[in-house]
C-alpha positions as CSV (number, residue, x, y, z in Angstrom):
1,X,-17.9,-33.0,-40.0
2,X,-19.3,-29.2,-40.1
3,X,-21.1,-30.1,-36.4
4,X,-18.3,-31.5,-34.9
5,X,-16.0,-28.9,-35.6
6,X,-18.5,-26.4,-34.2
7,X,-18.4,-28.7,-31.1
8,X,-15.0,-28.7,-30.6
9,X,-15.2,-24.7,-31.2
10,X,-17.6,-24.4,-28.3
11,X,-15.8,-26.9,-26.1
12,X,-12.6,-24.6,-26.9
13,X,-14.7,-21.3,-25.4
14,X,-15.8,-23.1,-22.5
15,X,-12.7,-24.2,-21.2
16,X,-11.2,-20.8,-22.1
17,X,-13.8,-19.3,-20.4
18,X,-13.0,-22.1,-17.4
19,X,-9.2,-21.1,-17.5
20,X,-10.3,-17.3,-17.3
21,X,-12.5,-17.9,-14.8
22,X,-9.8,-19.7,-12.7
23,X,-7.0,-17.2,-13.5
24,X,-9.4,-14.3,-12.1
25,X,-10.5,-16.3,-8.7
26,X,-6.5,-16.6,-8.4
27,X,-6.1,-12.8,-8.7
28,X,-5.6,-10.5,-5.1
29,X,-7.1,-7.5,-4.4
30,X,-4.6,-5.3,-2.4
31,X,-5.8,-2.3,-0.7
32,X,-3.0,0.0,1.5
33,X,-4.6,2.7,3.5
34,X,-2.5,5.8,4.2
35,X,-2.7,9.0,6.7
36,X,-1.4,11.3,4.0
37,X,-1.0,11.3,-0.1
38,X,2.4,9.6,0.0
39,X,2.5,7.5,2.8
40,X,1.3,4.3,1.2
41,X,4.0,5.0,-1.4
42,X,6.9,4.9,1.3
43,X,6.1,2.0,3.0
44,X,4.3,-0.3,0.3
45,X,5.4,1.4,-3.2
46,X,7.7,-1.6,-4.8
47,X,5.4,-4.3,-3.4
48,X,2.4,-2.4,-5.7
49,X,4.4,-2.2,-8.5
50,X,5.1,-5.9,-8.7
51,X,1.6,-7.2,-7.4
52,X,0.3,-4.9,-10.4
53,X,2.6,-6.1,-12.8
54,X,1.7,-10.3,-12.2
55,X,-2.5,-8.4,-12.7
56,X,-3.3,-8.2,-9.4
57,X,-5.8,-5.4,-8.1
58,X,-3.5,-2.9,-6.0
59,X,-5.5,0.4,-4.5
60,X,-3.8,3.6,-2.4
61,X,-6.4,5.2,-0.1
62,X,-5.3,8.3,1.3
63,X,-7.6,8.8,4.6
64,X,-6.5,12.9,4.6
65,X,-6.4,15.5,2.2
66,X,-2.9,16.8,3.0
67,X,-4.2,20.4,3.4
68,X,-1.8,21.2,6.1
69,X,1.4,19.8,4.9
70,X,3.2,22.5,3.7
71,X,5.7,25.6,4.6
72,X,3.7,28.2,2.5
73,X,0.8,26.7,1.0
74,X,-2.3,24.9,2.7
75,X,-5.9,24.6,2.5
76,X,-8.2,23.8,-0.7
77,X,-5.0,24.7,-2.9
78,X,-2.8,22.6,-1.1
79,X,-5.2,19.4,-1.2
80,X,-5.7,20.0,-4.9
81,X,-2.4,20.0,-5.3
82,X,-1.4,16.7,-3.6
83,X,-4.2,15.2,-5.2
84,X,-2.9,15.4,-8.2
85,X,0.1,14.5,-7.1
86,X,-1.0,10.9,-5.7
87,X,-2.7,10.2,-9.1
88,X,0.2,10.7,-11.0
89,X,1.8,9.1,-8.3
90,X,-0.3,6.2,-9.0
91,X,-0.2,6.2,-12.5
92,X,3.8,5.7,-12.2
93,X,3.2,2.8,-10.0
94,X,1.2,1.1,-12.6
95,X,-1.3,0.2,-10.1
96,X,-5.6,0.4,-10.2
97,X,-6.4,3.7,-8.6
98,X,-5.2,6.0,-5.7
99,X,-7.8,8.1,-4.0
100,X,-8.1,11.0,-1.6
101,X,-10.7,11.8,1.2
102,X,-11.6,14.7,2.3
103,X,-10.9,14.8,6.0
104,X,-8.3,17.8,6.7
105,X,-5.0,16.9,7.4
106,X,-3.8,17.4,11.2
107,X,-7.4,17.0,12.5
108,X,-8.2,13.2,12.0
109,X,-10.0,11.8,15.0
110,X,-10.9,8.0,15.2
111,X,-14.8,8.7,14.1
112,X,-17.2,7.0,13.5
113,X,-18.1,8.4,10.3
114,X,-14.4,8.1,8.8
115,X,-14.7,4.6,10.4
116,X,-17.5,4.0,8.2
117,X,-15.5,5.6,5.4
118,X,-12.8,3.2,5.8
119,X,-15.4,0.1,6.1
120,X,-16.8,1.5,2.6
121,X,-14.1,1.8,0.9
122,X,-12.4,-1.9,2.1
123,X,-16.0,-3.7,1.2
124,X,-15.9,-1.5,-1.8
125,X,-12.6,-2.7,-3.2
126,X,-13.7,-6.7,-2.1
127,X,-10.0,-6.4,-0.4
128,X,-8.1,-9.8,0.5
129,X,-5.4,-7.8,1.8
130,X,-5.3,-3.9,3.8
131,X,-2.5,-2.8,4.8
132,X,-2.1,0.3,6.8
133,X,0.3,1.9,9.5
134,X,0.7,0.6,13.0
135,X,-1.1,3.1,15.9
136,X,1.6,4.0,17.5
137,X,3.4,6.6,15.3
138,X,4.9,10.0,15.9
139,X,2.0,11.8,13.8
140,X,-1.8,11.8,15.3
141,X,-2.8,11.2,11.8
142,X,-1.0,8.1,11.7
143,X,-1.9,6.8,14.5
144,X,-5.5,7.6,14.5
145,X,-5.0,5.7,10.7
146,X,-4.3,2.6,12.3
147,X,-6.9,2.4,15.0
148,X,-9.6,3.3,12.0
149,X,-8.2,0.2,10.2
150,X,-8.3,-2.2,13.2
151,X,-11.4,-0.8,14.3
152,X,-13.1,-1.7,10.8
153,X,-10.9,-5.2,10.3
154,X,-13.7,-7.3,11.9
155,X,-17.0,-4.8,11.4
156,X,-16.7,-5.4,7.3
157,X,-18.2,-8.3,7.3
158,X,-20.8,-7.4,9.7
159,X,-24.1,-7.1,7.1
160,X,-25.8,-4.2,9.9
161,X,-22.8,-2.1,9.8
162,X,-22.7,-0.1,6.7
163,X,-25.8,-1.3,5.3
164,X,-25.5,0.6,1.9
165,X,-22.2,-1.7,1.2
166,X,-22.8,-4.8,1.1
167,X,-20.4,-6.8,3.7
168,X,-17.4,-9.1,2.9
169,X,-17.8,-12.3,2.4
170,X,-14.4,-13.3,4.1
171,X,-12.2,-11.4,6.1
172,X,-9.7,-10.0,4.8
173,X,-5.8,-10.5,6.1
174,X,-4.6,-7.1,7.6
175,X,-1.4,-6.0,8.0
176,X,0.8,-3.0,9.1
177,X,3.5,-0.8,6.9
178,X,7.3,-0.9,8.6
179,X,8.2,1.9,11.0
180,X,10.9,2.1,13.7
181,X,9.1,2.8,16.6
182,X,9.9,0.6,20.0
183,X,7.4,1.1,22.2
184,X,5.1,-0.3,23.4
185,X,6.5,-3.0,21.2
186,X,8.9,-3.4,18.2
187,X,8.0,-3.5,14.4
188,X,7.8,-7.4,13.6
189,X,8.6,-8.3,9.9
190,X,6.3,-10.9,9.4
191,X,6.7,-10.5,5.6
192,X,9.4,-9.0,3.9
193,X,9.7,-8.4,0.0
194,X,13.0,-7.4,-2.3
195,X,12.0,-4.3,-4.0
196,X,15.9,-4.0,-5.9
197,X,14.3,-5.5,-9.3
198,X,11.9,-1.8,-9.2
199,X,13.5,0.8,-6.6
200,X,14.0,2.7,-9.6
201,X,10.3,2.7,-10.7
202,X,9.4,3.3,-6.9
203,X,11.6,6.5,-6.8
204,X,10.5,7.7,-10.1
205,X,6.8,7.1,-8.9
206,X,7.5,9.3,-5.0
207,X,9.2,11.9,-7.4
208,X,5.5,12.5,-8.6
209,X,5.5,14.0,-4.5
210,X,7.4,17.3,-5.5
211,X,5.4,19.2,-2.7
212,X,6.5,16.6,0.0
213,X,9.5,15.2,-1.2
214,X,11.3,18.3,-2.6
215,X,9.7,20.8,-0.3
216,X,8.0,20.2,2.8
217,X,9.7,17.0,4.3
218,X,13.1,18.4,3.9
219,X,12.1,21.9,5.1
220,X,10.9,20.0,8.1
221,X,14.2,18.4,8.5
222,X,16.4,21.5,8.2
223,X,17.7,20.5,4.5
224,X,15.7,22.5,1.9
225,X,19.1,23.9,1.0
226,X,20.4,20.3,0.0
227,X,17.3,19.8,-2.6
228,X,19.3,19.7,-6.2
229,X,17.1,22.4,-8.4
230,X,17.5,20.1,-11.8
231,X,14.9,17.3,-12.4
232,X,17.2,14.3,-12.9
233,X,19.7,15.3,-9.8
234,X,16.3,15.8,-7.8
235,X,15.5,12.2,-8.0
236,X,18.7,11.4,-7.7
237,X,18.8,12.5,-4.2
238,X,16.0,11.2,-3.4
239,X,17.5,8.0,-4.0
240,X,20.1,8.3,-1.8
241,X,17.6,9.3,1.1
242,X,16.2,5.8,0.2
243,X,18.9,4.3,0.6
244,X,19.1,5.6,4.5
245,X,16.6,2.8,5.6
246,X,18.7,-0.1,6.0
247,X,17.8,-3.5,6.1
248,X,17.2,-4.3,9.8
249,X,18.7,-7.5,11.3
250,X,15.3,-9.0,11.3
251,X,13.9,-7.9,8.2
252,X,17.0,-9.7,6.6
253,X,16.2,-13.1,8.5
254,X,12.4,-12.5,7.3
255,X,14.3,-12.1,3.7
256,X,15.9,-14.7,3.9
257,X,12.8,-17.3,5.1
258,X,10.7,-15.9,2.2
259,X,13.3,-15.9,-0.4
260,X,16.2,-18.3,0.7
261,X,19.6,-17.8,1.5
262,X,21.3,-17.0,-1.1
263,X,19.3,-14.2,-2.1
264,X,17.6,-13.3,1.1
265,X,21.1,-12.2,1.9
266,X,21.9,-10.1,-1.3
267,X,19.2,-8.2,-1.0
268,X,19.3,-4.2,-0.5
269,X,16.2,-2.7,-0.5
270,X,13.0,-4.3,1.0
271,X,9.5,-3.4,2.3
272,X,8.3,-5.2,5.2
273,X,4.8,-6.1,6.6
274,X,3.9,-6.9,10.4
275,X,0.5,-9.2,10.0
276,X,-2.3,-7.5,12.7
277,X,-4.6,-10.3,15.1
278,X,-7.5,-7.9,13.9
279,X,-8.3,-9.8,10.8
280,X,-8.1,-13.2,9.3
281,X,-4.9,-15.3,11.1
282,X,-2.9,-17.1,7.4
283,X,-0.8,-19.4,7.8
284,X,2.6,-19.5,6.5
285,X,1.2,-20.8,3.5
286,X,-1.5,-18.1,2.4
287,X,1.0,-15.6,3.2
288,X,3.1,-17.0,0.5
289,X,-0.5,-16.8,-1.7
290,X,-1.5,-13.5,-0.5
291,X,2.4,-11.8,-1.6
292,X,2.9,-13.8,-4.2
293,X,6.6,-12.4,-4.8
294,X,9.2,-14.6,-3.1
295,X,10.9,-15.8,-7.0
């Protein structure tokens, strides 16, 4: 009796050990690569907070230090600053870890050691997804962003490139944050996510931002004055600045395929992904696997 119940005890570790092996092999590994310590949060922050919360691996890489983006700070002080704000930026998020390299903000240049940086870091993270911004932007750093991302998407699984990381073993899917810019061609939503159920956790998360969000962005923009001084009426308006990116005609019909509908249509605030030809091609299928979210 005594042996068989030790039996049936080891059977029962081996399939939980089977289930958590299963359950871990089912879990993504999400990488969004920025310009600038807060651009990942803008155009991928509620879709991290609800990969993180179902367990899945979600990682901010800021390719800059920020070091230039401010009206009367810069330098060392500034990037220490910002860095500090992007972890706790990424703490808010819930997600794995947000880091910071140390290229100076305003002088990226497609390299090839910060292409090797990128290739690092995506090998590093074993990422089925990257996401990063398209290359044509209005800022150089952007731009220059997204041609260091497609020009890594097929060199990291390349074992001679990068020797001292060892290569992917499968591409992963690349894709590209929203912007508005036309030419030479038009955003394309090829996946678009609700992010109503957390806007709230979003905004409380890019309220970490104080030196971008509060300061130098609306300085920029001529509004400095409008910046409410109290905490709570700070983030406030801040979410009403959110609520300034509308839904675009086509994000809602990409709603609407993912989600249905019925609740593609009630949707208010979304984040949307245009999938690059860099990388592995899913089908319609695996892009329901790799943002597991439409519910």
């Amino acid at each position: 009796m005594e042996n068989r119940v030790r039996s049936l005890t080891r059977a029962a570790f081996v399939l939980l050990a089977l289930c958590a092996v299963a359950a871990a092999q089912d879990k993504l590994r999400v990488i969004a690569i920025g310009a600038h310590p807060d651009d990942c949060d803008l155009g991928a922050g509620g879709t991290a907070i609800q990969l993180a919360k179902l367990g899945h691996a979600v990682k901010f890489l800021s390719v800059t230090n920020g070091d230039a983006g401010h009206q009367s700070m810069g330098g060392g002080a500034l990037a220490k600053r910002r860095r500090a704000e992007a972890q706790e930026a990424g703490r808010r998020f819930g997600i794995a870890e947000y880091e910071t390299l140390d290229n100076h903000d305003g002088e990226l240049v497609p390299s090839l050691e910060v292409r090797q940086q990128i290739i690092r870091r995506i090998r590093q993270w074993n990422a089925d997804v990257v996401i990063s911004p398209r290359s044509n932007d209005y800022h150089p750093d952007h731009r220059y962003t997204g041609i260091l991302v497609q020009d890594a998407a097929y060199m990291v699984v390349v074992p001679n490139v990068c020797p001292d990381t060892p290569p992917l073993k499968k591409n992963p899917a690349f894709f590209y944050f929203r912007d508005g810019f036309q030419r030479p061609n038009p955003f394309r939503p090829d996946v678009a996510i609700a992010i109503d159920s957390v806007l709230e956790q979003k905004l409380d998360a890019m309220d970490a931002h104080v030196s971008q969000f509060y300061e130098w962005l609306p300085w920029v923009d001529g509004r400095l004055d409008q910046v409410p001084k109290e905490p709570a009426a700070r983030c406030k308006w801040l979410g009403q600045q959110s609520q300034k990116r509308q839904v675009t005609p086509a994000i809602r019909q990409a709603l609407i395929q993912w989600y249905g509908a019925e609740r593609g249509n009630q949707v208010r605030q979304a984040e949307a992904f245009e999938l690059c030809e860099y990388g592995r091609r899913p089908s319609q299928q695996e892009l329901k696997r790799l943002f597991p979210l439409a519910k």
